[in-house]
C-alpha positions as CSV (number, residue, x, y, z in Angstrom):
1,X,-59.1,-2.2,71.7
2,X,-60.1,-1.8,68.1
3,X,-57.5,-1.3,65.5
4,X,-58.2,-1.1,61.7
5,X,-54.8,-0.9,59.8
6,X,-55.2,1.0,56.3
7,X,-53.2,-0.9,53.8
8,X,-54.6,0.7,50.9
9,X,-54.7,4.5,49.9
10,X,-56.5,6.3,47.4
11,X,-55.2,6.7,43.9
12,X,-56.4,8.6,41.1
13,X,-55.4,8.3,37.4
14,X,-54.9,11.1,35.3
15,X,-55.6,15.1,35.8
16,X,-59.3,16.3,36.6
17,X,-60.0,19.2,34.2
18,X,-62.1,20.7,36.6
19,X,-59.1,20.2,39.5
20,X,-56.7,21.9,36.7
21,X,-58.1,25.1,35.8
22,X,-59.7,26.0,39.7
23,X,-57.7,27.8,41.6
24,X,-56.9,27.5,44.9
25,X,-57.4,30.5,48.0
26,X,-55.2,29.1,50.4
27,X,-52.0,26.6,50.8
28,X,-52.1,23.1,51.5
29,X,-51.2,22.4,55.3
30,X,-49.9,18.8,56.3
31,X,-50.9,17.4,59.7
32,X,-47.5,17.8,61.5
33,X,-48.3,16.8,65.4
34,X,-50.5,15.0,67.8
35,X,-53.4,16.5,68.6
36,X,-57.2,15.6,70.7
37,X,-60.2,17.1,69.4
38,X,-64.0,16.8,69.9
39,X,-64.7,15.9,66.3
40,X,-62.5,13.8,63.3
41,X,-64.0,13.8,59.9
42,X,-61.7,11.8,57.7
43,X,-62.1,12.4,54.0
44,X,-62.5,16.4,52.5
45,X,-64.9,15.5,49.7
46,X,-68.7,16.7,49.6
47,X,-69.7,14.0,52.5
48,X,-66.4,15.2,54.7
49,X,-66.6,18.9,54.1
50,X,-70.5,18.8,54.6
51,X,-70.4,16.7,57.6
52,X,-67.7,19.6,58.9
53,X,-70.0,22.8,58.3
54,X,-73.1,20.8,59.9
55,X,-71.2,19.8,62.8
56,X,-70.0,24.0,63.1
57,X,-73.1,24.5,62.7
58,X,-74.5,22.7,65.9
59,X,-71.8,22.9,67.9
60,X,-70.1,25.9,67.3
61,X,-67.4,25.9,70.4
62,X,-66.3,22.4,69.3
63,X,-63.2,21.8,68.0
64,X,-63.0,20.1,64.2
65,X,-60.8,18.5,62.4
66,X,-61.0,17.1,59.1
67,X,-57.9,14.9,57.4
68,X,-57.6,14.5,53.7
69,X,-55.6,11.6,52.2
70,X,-54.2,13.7,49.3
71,X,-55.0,17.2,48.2
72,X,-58.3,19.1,47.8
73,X,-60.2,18.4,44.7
74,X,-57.5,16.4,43.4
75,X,-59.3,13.0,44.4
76,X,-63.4,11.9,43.3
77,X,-64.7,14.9,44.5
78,X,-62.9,17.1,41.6
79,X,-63.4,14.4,38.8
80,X,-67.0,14.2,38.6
81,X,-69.2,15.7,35.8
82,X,-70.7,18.6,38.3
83,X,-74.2,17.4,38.2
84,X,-76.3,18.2,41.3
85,X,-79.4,16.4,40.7
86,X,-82.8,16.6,42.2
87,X,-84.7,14.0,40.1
88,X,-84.3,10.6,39.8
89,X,-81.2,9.2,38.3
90,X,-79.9,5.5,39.2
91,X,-76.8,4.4,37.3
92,X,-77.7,0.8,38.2
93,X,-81.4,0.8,36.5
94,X,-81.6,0.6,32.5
95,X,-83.4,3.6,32.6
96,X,-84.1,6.3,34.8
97,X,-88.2,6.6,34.9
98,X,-89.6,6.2,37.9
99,X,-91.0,3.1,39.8
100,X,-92.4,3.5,43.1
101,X,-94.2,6.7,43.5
102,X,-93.7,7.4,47.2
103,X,-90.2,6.3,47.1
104,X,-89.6,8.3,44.5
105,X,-90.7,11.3,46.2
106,X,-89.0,10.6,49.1
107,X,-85.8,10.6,47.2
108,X,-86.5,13.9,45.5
109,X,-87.1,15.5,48.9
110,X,-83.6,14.3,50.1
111,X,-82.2,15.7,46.8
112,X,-83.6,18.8,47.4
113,X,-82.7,19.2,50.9
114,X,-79.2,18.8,50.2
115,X,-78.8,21.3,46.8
116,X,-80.5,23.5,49.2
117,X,-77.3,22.6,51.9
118,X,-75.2,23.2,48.6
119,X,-77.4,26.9,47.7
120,X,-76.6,27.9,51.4
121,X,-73.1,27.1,51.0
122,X,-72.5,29.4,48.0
123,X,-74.5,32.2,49.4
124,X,-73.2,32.1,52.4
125,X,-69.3,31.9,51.1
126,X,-69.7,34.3,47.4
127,X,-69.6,31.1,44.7
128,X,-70.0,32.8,41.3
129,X,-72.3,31.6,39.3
130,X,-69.8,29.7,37.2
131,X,-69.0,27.5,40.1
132,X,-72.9,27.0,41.2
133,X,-75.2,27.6,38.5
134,X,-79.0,26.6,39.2
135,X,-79.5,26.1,35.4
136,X,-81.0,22.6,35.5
137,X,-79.9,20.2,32.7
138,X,-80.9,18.1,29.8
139,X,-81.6,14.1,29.1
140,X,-80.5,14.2,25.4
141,X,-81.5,11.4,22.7
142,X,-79.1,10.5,19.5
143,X,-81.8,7.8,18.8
144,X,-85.2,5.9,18.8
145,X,-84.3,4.0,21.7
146,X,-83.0,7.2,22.9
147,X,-86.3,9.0,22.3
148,X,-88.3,5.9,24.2
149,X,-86.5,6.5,27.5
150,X,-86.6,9.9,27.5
151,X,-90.7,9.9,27.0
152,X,-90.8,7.2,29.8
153,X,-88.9,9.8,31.7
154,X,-91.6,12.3,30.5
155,X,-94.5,10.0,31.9
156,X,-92.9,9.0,35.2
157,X,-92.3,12.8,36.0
158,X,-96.0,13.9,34.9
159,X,-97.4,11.3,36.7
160,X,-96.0,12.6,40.0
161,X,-95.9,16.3,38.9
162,X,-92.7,16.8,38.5
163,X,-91.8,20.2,35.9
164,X,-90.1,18.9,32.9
165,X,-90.2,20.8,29.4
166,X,-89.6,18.5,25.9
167,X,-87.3,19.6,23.6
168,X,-87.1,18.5,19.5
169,X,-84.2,18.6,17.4
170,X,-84.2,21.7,16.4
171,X,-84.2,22.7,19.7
172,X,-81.3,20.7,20.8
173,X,-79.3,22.0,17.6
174,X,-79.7,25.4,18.8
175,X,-78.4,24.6,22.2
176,X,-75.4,22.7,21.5
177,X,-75.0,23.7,17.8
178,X,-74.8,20.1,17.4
179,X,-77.4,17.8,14.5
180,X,-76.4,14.7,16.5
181,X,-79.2,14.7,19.0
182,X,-82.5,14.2,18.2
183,X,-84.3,15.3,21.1
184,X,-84.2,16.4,25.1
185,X,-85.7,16.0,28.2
186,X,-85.2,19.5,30.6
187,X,-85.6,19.3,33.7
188,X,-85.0,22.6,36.2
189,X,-84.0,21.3,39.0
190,X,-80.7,20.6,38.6
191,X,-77.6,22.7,39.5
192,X,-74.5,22.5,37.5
193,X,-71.1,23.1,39.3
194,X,-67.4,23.9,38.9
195,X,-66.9,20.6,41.2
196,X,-63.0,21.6,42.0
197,X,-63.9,25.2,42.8
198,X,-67.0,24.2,44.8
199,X,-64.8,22.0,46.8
200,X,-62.4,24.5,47.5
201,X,-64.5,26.6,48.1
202,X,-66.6,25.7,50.8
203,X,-63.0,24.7,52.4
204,X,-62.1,28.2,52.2
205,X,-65.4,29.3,53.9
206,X,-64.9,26.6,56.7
207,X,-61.1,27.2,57.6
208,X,-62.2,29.9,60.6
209,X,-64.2,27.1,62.4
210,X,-62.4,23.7,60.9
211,X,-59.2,22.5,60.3
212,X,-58.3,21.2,57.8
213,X,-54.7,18.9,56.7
214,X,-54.2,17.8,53.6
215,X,-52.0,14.6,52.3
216,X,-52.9,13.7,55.5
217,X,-53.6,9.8,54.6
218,X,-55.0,7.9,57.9
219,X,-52.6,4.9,58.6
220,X,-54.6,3.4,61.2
221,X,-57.3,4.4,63.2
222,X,-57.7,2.5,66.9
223,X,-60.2,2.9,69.8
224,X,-58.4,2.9,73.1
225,X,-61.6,3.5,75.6
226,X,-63.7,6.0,74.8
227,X,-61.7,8.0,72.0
228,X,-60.3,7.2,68.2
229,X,-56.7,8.0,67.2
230,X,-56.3,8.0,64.1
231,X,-52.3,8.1,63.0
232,X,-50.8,9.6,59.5
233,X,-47.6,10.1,58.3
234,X,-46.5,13.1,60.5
235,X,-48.9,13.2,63.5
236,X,-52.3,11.8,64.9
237,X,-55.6,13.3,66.0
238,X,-57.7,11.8,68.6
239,X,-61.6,12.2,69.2
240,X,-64.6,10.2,70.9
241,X,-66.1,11.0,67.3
242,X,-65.1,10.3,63.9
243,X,-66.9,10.6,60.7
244,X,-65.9,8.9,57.7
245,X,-66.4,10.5,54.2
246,X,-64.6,8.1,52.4
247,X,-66.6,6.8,50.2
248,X,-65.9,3.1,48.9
249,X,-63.0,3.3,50.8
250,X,-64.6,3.0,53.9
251,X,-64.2,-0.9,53.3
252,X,-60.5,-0.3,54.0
253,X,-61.5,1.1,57.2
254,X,-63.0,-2.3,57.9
255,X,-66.6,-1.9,56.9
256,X,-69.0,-2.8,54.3
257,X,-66.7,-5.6,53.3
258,X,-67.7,-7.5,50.2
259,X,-70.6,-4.8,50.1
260,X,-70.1,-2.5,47.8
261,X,-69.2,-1.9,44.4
262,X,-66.0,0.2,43.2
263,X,-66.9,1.6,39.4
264,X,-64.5,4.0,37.3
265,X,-66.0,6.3,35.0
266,X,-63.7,8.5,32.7
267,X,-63.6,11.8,31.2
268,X,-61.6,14.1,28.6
269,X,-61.7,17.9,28.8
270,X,-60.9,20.2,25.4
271,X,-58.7,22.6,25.3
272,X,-59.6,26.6,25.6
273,X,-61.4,27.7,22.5
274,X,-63.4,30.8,21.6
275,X,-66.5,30.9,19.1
276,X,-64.6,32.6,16.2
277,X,-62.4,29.8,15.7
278,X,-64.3,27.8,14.0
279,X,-66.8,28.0,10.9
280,X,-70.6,28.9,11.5
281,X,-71.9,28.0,15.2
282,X,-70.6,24.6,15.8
283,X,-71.4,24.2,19.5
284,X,-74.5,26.4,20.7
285,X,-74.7,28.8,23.8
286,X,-72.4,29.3,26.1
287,X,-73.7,27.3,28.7
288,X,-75.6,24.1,28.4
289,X,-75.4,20.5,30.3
290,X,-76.3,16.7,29.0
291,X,-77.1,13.6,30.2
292,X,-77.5,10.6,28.2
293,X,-81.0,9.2,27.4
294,X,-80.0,5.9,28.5
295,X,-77.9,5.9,31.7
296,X,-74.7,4.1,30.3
297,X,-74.4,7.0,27.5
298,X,-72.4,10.3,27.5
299,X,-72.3,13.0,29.8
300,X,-71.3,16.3,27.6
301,X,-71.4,19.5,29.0
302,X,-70.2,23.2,27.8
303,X,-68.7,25.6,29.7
304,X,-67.5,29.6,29.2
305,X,-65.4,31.7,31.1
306,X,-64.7,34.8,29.6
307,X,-65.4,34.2,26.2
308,X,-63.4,30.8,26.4
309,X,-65.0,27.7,26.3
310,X,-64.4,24.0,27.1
311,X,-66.4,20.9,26.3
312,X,-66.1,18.2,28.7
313,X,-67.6,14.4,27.7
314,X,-67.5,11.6,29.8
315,X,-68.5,8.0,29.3
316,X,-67.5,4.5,30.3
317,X,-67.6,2.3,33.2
318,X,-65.5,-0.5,34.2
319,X,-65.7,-2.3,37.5
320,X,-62.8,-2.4,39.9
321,X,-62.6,-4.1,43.0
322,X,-58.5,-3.2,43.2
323,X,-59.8,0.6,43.0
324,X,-57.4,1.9,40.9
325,X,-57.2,2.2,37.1
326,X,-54.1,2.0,34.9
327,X,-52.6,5.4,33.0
328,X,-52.7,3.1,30.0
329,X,-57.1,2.4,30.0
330,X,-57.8,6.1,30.7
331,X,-55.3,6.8,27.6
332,X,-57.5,4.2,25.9
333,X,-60.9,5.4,26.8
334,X,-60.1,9.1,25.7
335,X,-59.4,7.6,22.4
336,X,-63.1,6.8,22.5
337,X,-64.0,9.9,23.6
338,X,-62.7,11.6,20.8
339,X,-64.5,9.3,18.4
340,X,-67.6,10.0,20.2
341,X,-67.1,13.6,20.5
342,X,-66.0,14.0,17.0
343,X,-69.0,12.3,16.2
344,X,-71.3,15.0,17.9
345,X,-69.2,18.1,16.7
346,X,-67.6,17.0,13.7
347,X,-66.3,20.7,13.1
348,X,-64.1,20.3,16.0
349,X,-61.9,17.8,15.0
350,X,-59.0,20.1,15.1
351,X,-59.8,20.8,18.8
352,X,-57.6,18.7,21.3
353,X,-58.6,17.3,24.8
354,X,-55.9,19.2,27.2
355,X,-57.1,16.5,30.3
356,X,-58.1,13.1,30.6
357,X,-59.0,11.0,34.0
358,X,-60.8,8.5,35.5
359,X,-62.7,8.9,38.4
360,X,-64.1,6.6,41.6
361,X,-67.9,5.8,42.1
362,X,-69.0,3.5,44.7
363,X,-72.3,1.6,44.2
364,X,-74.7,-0.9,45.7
365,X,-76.7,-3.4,44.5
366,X,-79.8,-2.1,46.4
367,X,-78.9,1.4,45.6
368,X,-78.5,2.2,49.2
369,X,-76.2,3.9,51.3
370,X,-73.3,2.6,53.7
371,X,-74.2,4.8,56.6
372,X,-74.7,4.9,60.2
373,X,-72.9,4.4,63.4
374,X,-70.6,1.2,62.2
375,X,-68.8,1.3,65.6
376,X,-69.4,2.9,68.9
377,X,-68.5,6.6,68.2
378,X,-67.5,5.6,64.8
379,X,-69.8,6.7,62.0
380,X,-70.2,6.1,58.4
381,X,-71.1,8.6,54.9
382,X,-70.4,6.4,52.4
383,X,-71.5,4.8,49.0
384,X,-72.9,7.5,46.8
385,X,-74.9,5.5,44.2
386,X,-73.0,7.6,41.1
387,X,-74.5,10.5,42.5
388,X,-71.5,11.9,44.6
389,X,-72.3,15.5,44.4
390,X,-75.8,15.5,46.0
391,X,-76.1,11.6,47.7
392,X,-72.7,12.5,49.4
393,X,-73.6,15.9,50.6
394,X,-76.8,14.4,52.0
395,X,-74.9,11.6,53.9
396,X,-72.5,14.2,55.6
397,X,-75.3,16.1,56.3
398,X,-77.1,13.0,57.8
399,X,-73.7,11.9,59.4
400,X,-73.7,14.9,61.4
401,X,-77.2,14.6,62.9
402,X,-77.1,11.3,63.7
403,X,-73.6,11.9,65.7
404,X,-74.8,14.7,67.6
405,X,-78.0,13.0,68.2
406,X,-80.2,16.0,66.4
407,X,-83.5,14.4,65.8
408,X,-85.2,15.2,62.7
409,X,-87.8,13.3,60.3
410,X,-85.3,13.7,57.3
411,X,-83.0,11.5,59.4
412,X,-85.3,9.3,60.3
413,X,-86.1,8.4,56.6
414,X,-82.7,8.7,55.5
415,X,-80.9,6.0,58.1
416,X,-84.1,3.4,57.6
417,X,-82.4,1.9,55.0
418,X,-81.5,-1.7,54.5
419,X,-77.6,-2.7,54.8
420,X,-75.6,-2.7,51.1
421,X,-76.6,-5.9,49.7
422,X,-73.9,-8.5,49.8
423,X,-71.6,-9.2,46.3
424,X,-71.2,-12.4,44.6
425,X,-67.5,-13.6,45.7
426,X,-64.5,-12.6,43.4
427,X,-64.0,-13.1,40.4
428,X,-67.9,-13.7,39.7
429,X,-68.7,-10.3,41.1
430,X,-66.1,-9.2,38.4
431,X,-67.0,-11.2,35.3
432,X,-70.8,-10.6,36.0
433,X,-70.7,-6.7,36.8
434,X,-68.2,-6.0,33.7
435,X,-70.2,-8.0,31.4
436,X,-73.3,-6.4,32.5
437,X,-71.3,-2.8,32.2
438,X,-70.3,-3.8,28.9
439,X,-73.6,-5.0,27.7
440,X,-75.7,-2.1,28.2
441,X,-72.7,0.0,26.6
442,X,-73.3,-1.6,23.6
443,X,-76.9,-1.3,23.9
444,X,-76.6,2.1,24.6
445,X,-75.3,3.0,20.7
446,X,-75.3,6.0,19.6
447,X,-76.3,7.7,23.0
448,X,-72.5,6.8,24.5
């Protein structure tokens, strides 16, 4: 017999933005009795809930269940910046220009094939285009060094004919209605999305073939012969499968121990405004969506809803091995971020952030994924790499093959990977990996 005891639970500090103005379709429904299924997917994020419309997908008569710790959208999966990207973009690299060509490509083609997934997903279940918007997005510079990266970018991308447009100052200005940047990189392959409403959604197209219990934490999940039980608070659900979309907590479950790293990153969402507000045309079109230059920068993106508009800016890291984060740093961090934003829109300054919150990333040093079949019937979809919205939905997606044994060449690239690369032991992994965070922070300047 098997038995991993879960001692610790998620927690998430602070209130997504994007979690507090989506709205939900349906209640909340609490796992309230035992029940045996053919398949357990434990975690509703974008690996979970992917790994659940795959597996309707090929086996259409089987019966799913999915168990989510707390409430949809309320954990990682509806607190990041809503960036599906196709191109390269390592958060562990100083820069994000390419370096092997073939893996490089290789990694775009995965990209791809899951925004496609993603595409399918709002066609098929009516996303508006505020929730899924194919619009790509923009590497912006504040600075020389700023400017460097981004034409390294440039070169990498031509060099493997990639479609990439520069844009100068002027150019950014009329975008964001902001003089801080000098410069962008636009690239169209992005999709921007409502993160919280894309969750929800797809959960609301997948509740006639899935089921789906929320704060629904799994206590303990055993192997008794040839079936998992996996117990929560009210009831248990047990399966010969289970796929876990947990992201860095799959160590919890047992797995990837000493493997991977847990980073917070933090964000700060305005307040409602409209155009007319304020003096002269202080923050562009309607629509538009930044990256830094350099990696360790700030995310800013716009976004209107009938004629009301929010700003959302994130930036920081800090390593976390405990993974969770006080109410006290994200309180200090958003103090930062209104420096920095008040830096980039200084007609704003009257404008107040209505949400702050940090927000889980799990990466390795190798930049791979933890995936595979960890256990016999047990499979993993973890570590995204900082690129939860895409690298997760492809790991579900992946997850889902590999568990029903559906043979393809994408899964065949996808699960030759190396294992995570093994950490220093605490607390070296946690004075080396903040003061390398903190480093290239400070090197970043005015790009964070």
């Amino acid at each position: 017999m098997t038995r991993h005891v879960i001692k610790r639970l998620p927690i998430d500090t602070g209130t997504s933005g994007w979690e507090a103005v989506s709205e939900r379709a349906f209640p909340a429904t609490a796992l309230d009795r035992d029940a045996t299924v053919d398949w357990l997917i434990i975690g509703a994020g974008f690996a979970g809930l992917s790994a659940a419309r795959r597996l309707s997908q090929f086996r259409p008569q089987d019966k799913i269940v999915v168990l989510e710790a707390r409430e949809l959208a309320k954990g990682p999966a509806g607190r990041n910046s809503g960036f599906m990207i196709d191109v390269p973009h390592n958060l562990s690299a100083g820069e994000y220009s390419v370096a092997d060509e073939q893996a490089t490509r290789n990694e775009i083609r995965q990209n791809r094939l899951a925004i496609a997934f993603a595409a399918d997903v709002a066609a098929e279940y009516n996303l508006s285009s505020d929730t899924f918007d194919p619009s790509g997005k923009v590497n912006a510079a504040a600075s020389d060094r700023g400017l460097g990266l981004n034409d390294n970018y440039r070169k990498s991308l031509e060099k493997i004919g990639e479609e990439h447009r520069v844009l100068d100052a002027d150019q950014m200005r009329e975008m964001t209605g902001s003089r801080y940047y000098r410069g962008g990189l636009y690239t169209p392959g992005a999709v921007m999305i409502q993160p919280a409403d894309y969750i929800r959604g797809l959960a609301r197209g997948l509740r006639s073939k899935v089921t789906i219990y929320e704060h629904s934490p799994v206590l303990e999940l055993s192997r008794e012969g040839k079936s998992w039980k996996a117990i929560s608070n009210h009831g248990s659900v047990s399966a010969p499968k289970v796929i876990l979309g947990v992201n860095g907590h799959v160590e919890s479950f047992g797995h990837f121990r000493g493997r991977l790293m847990h980073i917070f990153t933090y964000a700060s969402m305005t307040a409602p405004f409209s155009q007319n507000e304020f003096a002269g045309d202080v923050t562009g079109a309607d629509r538009w969506a930044l990256l830094p230059a350099d990696p360790m920068g700030a995310t800013v993106r716009k976004i209107t809803t009938n004629g009301r508009s929010r700003i959302v800016i994130r930036t920081r890291f800090t390593y976390d091995p405990c993974l969770k984060v006080s109410e006290r740093r994200v309180a200090g961090v958003a103090a930062e971020q209104r420096r920095s934003f008040d830096a980039r829109f200084p007609g704003l300054e009257r404008l107040p952030m209505e949400y702050s919150w940090a927000g889980a990333l799990c990466l390795s040093r190798n930049h791979v994924p933890a995936f595979g079949e960890v256990e016999e019937g047990l499979f993993s979809a973890c570590c995204e790499n900082g690129l939860g919205t895409v690298k997760s939905t492809l790991a579900g997606m992946m997850a889902a093959d590999l568990a029903t044994g559906t043979a393809s060449p994408e899964l065949d690239k996808y699960k030759n990977h190396p294992e995570p690369s093994r950490l220093p032991p605490e607390p070296v992994a946690w004075l080396g990996v903040n003061s390398v965070i903190r480093f290239q922070e400070l090197r970043a300047g005015r790009e964070g």
